[in-house]
C-alpha positions as a printed NumPy array, in Angstrom:
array([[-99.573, 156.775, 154.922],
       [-96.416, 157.912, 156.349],
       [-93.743, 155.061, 157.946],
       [-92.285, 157.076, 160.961],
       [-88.456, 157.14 , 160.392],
       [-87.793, 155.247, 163.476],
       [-89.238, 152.309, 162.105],
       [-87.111, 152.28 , 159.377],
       [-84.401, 152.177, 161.408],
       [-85.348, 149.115, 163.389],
       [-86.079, 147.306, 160.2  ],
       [-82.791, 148.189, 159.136],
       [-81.311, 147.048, 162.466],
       [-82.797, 143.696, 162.985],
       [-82.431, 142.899, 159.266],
       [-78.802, 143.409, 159.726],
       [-78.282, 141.244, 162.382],
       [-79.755, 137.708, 160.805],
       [-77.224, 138.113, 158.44 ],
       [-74.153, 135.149, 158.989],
       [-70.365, 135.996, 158.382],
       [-68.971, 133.745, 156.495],
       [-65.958, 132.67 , 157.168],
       [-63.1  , 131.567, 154.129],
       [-61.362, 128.253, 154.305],
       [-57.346, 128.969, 154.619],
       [-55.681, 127.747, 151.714],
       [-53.879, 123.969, 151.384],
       [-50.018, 124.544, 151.511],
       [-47.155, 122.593, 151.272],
       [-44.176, 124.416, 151.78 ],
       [-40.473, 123.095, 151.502],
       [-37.141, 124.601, 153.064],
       [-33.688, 123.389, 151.411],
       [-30.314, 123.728, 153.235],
       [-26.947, 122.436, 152.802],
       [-25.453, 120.273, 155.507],
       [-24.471, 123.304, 157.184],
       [-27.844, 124.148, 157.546],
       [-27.547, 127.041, 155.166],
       [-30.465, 127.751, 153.435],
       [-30.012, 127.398, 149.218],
       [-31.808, 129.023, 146.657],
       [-32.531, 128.459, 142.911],
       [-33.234, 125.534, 144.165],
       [-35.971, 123.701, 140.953],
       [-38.87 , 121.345, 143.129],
       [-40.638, 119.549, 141.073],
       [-43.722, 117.68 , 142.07 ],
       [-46.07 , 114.481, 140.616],
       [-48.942, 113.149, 141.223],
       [-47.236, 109.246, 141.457],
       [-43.9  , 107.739, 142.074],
       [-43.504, 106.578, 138.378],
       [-43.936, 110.224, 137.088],
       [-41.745, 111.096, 139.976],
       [-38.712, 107.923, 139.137],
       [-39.118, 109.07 , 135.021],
       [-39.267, 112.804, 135.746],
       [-41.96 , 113.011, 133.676],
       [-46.05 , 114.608, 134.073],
       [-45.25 , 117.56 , 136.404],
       [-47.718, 119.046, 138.352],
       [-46.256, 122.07 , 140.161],
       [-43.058, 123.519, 139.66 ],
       [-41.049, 126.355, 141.121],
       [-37.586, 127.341, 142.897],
       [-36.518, 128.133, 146.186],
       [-36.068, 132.007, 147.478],
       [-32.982, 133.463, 149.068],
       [-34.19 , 131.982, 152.396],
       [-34.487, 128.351, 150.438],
       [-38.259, 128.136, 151.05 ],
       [-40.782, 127.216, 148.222],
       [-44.461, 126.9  , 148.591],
       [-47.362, 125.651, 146.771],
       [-50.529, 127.365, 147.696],
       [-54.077, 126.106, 147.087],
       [-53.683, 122.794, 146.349],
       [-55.74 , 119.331, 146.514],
       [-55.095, 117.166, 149.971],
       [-53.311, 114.68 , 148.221],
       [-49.975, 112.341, 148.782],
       [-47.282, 114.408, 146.46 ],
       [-43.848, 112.959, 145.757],
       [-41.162, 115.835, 144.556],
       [-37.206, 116.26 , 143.663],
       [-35.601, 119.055, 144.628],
       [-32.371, 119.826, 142.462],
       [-30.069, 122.872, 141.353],
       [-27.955, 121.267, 138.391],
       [-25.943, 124.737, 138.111],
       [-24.37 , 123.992, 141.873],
       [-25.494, 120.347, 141.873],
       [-27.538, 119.96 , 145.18 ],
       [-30.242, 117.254, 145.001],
       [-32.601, 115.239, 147.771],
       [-31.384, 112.229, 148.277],
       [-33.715, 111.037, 151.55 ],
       [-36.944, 112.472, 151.539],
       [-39.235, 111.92 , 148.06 ],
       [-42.201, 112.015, 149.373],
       [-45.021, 113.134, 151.635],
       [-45.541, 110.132, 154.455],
       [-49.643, 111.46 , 154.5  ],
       [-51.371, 113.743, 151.863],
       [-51.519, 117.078, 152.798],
       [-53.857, 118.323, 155.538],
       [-56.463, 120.366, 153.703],
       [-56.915, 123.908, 154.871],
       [-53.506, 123.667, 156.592],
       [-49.751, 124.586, 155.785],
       [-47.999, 121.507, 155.876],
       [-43.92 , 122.386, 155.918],
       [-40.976, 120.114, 155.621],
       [-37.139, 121.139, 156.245],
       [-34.983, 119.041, 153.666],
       [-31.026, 118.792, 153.913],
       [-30.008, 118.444, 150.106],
       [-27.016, 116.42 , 149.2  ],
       [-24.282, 117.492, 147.291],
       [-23.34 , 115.52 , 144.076],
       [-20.626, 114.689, 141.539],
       [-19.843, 111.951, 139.109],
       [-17.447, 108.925, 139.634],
       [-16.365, 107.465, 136.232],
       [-14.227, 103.707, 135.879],
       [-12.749, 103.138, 133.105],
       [-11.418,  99.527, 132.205],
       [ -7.984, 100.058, 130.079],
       [ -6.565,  97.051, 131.308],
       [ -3.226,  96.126, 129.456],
       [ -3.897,  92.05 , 128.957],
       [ -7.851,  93.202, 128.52 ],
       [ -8.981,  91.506, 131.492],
       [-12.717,  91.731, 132.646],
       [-13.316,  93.194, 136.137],
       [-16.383,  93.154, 138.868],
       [-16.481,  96.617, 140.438],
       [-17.586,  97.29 , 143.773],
       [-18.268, 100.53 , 145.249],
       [-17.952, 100.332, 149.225],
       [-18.664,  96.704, 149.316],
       [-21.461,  96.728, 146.916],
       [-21.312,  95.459, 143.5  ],
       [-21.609,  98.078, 140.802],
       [-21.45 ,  95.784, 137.955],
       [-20.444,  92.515, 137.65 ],
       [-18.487,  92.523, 134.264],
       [-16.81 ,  95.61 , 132.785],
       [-14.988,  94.637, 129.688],
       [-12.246,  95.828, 128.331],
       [-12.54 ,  99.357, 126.946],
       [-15.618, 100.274, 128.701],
       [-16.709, 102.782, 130.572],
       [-19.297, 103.166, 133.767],
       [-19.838, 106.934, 135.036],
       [-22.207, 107.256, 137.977],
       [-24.01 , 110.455, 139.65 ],
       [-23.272, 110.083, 143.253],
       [-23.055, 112.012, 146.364],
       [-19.506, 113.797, 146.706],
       [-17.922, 111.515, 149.601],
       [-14.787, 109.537, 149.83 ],
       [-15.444, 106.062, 148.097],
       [-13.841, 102.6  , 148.722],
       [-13.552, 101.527, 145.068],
       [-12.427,  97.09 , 144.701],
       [-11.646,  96.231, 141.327],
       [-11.355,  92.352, 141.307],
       [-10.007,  90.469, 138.01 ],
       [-12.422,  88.039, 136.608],
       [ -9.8  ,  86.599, 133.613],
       [ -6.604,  87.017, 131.482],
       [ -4.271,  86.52 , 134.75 ],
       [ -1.445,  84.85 , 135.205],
       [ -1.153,  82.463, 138.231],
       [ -3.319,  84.912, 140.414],
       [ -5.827,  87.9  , 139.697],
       [ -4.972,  91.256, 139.782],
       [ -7.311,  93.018, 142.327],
       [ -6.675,  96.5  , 142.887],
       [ -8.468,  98.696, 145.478],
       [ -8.562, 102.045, 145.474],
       [ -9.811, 105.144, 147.909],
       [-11.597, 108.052, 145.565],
       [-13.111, 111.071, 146.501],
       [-15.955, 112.6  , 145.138],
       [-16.097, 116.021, 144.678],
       [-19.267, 118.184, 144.285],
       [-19.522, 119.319, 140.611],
       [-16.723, 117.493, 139.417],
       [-15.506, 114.335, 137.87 ],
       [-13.576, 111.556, 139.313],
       [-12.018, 109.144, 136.955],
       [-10.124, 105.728, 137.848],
       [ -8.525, 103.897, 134.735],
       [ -7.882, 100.529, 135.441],
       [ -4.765,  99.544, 134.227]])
């Protein structure tokens, strides 16, 4: 028996048309942008991000890592809807988050989720106690204590923004008749070290 070729052709037709597009899920981004206070965007910029805020505090158990482009973006495609904390640092020209660590929500699934972050740039403040009678001294660092005792012939060195720093040194023993509290005004400077003797 002989199927006239019209037929076929319907059959063709209406099987094509039951058939359902599918559509794909977009992927789960998060994406980061890193800029200088001048709003310049910086690259080589290493993010780094954990599941928890211990891993995050310790540095340790990362779960995605990878540095900014020339435009200072970064972006981590396809993964879970999840909280996420992250750092974002370049030791070589020492840039580092200071006020964002963490995603407020998890991710949106299916979604690009895309924060701007203004990094902070960073050197290191060192205080070093050589006092001649080898007196103790509190320190304070803009009013707030940064320890209570240094002894004589110690050392304390601090990462910390590059800013201008009121630095109070007050006397805790070995005076005569009064203490000897010295304040002093100390910048910062990004990449580089500051050191204050105490004399």
């Amino acid at each position: 028996m002989k199927i006239p070729i019209a037929l076929i052709l319907l059959g063709g037709l209406i099987t094509g048309s039951c058939t359902k597009h599918v559509t794909k899920p977009s992927p789960t981004v998060f994406s980061i942008h890193c800029a200088d206070d001048l709003t310049d965007p910086l690259a080589g910029v290493m993010v780094n991000m954990y599941n928890d805020s211990m891993d995050w505090a310790n540095g340790t158990n990362i779960i995605y890592s990878a540095k900014t482009n020339d435009s200072g973006n970064v972006a981590f495609t396809g993964i879970p809807s999840q909280r996420y904390y992250f750092s974002c640092h370049d030791t070589a020209n020492c840039w580092i988050n200071t006020a964002a660590y963490f995603t407020g929500n998890p991710v949106a699934p299916n979604t690009t989720t895309a924060i701007s972050l203004t990094l902070t740039a960073y050197g290191v403040l060192t205080i070093k106690n050589t006092s001649a009678n080898k007196s103790r001294y509190k320190i304070k660092i803009n009013g707030k204590v940064w320890q209570d005792t240094l002894a004589y012939g110690q050392t304390i060195t601090r990462t910390i923004p590059a800013l201008t720093y009121s630095v109070e040194t007050i006397q805790l023993n070995g005076f005569i008749g009064y203490g000897a509290d010295i304040n002093y005004g100390l910048t910062v400077n990004q990449c580089a070290t500051t050191t204050q003797d105490i004399p």
